[in-house]
Each structure stands twice: as C-alpha cells, then as structure tokens.
PLY file of the C-alpha trace (Angstrom):
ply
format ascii 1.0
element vertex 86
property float x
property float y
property float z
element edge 85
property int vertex1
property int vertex2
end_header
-78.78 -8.23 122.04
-77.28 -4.89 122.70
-79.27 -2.00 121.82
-75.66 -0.86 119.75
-76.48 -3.92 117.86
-80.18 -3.03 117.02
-81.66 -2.75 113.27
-82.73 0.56 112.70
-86.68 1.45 113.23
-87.00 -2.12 114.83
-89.03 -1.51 118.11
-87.26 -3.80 120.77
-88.00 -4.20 125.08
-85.24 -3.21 127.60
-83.92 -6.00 129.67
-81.66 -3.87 131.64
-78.52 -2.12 131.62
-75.20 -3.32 132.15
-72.76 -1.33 134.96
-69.37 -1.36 133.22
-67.22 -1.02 136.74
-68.88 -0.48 140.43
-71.08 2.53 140.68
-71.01 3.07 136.66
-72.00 6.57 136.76
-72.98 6.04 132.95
-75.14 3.32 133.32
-77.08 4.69 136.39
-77.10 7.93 134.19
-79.31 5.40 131.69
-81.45 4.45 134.61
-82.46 8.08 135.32
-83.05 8.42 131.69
-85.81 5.67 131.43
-84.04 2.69 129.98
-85.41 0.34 132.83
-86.47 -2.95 132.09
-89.76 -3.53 129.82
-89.85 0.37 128.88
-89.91 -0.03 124.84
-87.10 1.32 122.99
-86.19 1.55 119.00
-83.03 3.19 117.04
-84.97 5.70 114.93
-81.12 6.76 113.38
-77.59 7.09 113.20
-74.81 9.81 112.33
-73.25 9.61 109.09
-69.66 9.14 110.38
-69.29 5.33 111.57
-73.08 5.92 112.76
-72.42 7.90 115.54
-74.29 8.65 117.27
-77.47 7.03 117.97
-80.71 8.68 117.88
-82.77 6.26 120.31
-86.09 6.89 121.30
-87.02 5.17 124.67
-91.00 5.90 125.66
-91.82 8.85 124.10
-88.62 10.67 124.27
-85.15 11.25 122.09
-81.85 10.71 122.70
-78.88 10.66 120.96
-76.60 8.10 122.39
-73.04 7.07 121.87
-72.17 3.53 120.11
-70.40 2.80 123.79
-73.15 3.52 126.05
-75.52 2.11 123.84
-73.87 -1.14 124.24
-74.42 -1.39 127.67
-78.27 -1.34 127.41
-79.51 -5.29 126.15
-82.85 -5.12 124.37
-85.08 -8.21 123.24
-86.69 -7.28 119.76
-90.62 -7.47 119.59
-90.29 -10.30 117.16
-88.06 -12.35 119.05
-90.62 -11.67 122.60
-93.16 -13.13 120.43
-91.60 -16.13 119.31
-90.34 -16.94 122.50
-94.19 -16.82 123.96
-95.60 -18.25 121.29
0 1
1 2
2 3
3 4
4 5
5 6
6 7
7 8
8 9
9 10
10 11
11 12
12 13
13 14
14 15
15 16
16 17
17 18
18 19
19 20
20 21
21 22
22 23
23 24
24 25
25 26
26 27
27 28
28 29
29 30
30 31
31 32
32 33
33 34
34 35
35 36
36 37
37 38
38 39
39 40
40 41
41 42
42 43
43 44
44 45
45 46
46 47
47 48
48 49
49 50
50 51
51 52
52 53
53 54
54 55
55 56
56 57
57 58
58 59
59 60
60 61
61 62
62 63
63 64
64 65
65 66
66 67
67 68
68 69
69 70
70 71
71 72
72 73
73 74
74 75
75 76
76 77
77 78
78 79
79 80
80 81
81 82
82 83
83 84
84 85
C-alpha cells in the first residue's frame, strides 16, 4: 500500500521507498528524512483542497508531504503485519 493511499490516524510500517527515475533526488530526499524501512509512520491529516497536503508523522516528527511523494513511500498497516504473523 502506498502511504498516499493510507486511512487517516492508522499507524502503518515503512517498507521502503520507491526511486521514480535513477538517482530520484526526491526519494533519497525521503531517505534522509527517516522513512527507511520498519521506522513507523501514520497520516495524522490532510489539506482541505483535494487533501493536499499530507501531514505525516514518521518517528516522532511532522511533515507535510505532497499526494506525489507520498506515493512513492509503501507502508504495511499494523493490522495487516499482524495478520500476516499470526
């Protein structure tokens, strides 16, 4: 699932982030940011104009993300990693 796709206040794992083109200067950007795989992540909101952007709290810290470079992080919801080890 793409963290674009995300329910709202759902907390979800990062599985990594996708480079778009070589040397995706956006998705390393994410890297640096802390969206590295198993760091928790949840979409605490969204904008009131076609819900941009994203406010997206990875670890303990905010961001406000764009729909587009939200979709290139994929997330597996808690509920789902728990189903899947159960």
């Amino acid at each position: 699932m793409k963290l674009s796709e995300l329910p709202r206040r759902t907390a979800a794992t990062v599985e990594r982030v996708e480079d778009q083109m070589p040397n995706d200067a956006i998705a390393r950007r994410l890297r640096e940011l802390g969206f590295v795989m198993g760091e928790r992540v949840e979409v605490v909101a969204a904008g009131p104009i076609s819900a941009e952007p994203l406010l997206v709290q990875v670890g303990f810290t905010r961001f406000a993300l764009r729909t587009s470079e939200a979709a290139r992080v994929r997330v597996v919801s808690a509920s789902a990693a728990t189903e899947k080890g159960a």
